[in-house]
C-alpha positions as CSV (number, residue, x, y, z in Angstrom):
1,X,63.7,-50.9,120.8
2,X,62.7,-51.7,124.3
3,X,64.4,-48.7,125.9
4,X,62.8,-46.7,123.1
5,X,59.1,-47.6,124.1
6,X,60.1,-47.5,128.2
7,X,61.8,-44.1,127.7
8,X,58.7,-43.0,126.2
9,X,56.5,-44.4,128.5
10,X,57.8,-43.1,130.8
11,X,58.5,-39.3,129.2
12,X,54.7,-39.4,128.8
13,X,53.4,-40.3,131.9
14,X,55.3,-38.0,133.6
15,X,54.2,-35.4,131.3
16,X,50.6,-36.4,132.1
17,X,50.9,-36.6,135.9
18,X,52.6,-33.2,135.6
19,X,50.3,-31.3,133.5
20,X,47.3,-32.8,136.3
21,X,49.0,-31.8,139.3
22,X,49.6,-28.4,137.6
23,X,46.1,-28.1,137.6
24,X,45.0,-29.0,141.0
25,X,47.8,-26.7,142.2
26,X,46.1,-24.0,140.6
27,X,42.6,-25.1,140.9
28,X,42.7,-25.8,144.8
29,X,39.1,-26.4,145.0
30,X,38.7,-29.2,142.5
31,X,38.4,-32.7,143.4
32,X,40.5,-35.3,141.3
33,X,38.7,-37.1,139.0
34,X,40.0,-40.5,138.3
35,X,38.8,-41.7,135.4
36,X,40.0,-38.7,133.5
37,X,43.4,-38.8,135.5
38,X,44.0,-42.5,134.6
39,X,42.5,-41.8,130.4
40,X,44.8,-38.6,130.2
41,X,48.2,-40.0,131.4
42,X,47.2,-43.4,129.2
43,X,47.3,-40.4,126.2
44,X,50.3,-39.0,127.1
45,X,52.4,-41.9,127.6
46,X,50.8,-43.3,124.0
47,X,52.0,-40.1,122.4
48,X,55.4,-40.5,124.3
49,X,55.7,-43.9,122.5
50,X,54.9,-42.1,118.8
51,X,57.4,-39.3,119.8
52,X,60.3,-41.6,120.8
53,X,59.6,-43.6,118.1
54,X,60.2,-40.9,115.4
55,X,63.2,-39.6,117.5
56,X,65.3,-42.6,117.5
57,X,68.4,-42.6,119.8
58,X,68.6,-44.2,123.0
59,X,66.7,-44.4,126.4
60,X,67.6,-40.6,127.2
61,X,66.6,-39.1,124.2
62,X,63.3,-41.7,124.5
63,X,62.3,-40.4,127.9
64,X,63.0,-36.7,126.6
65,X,60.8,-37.0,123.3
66,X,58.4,-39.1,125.2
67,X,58.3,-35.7,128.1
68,X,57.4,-33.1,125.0
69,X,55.5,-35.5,122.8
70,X,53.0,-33.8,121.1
71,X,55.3,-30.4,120.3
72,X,57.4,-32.8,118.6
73,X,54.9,-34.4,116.7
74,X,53.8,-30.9,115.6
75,X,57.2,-29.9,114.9
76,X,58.2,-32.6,112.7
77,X,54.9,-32.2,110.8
78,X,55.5,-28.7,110.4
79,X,58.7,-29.2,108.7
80,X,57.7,-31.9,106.6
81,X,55.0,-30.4,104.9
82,X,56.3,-27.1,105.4
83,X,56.6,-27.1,101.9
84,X,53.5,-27.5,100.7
85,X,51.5,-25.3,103.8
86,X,53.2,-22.6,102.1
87,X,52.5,-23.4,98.5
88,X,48.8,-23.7,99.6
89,X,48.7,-20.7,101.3
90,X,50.4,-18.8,98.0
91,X,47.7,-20.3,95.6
92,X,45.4,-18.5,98.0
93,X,46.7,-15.8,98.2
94,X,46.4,-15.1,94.4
């Protein structure tokens, strides 16, 4: 369970500190604001824990599904209620 929660620790943050850097690459001019740095990456390593959670497996897959976090989430969503999106979507339809 430990590796589980590092691996997505880690999968998150790195996620986070990736997706900011990103941004100042593009966005030369802007100045790094560090409260916002620190909250974002704090997000993205808790939805790396809730993605390697649902995954299971070891530290790898951890540290993987902790890196794509919230498109898992939405995937696994999707398919569970996949069913019923589209049974709500037919009612309407009539």
């Amino acid at each position: 369970m430990f590796s589980i929660i590092l691996g997505g620790l880690l999968g998150g943050a790195l996620r986070g500190i990736i997706g900011i850097a990103k941004s100042l690459i593009l966005k030369k001019e802007e100045q790094i604001n560090y409260g916002w740095f620190f909250v974002s990456v704090a997000i993205a390593m808790a939805i790396g824990i809730i993605a390697a959670s649902c995954m299971g497996g070891g530290f790898e897959v951890a540290l993987l599904s902790g890196y794509a976090g919230t498109d898992i989430l939405e995937s696994l969503v999707k398919l569970k209620f996949k069913e019923k999106f589209e049974n709500a979507v037919a009612k309407l339809k009539v």
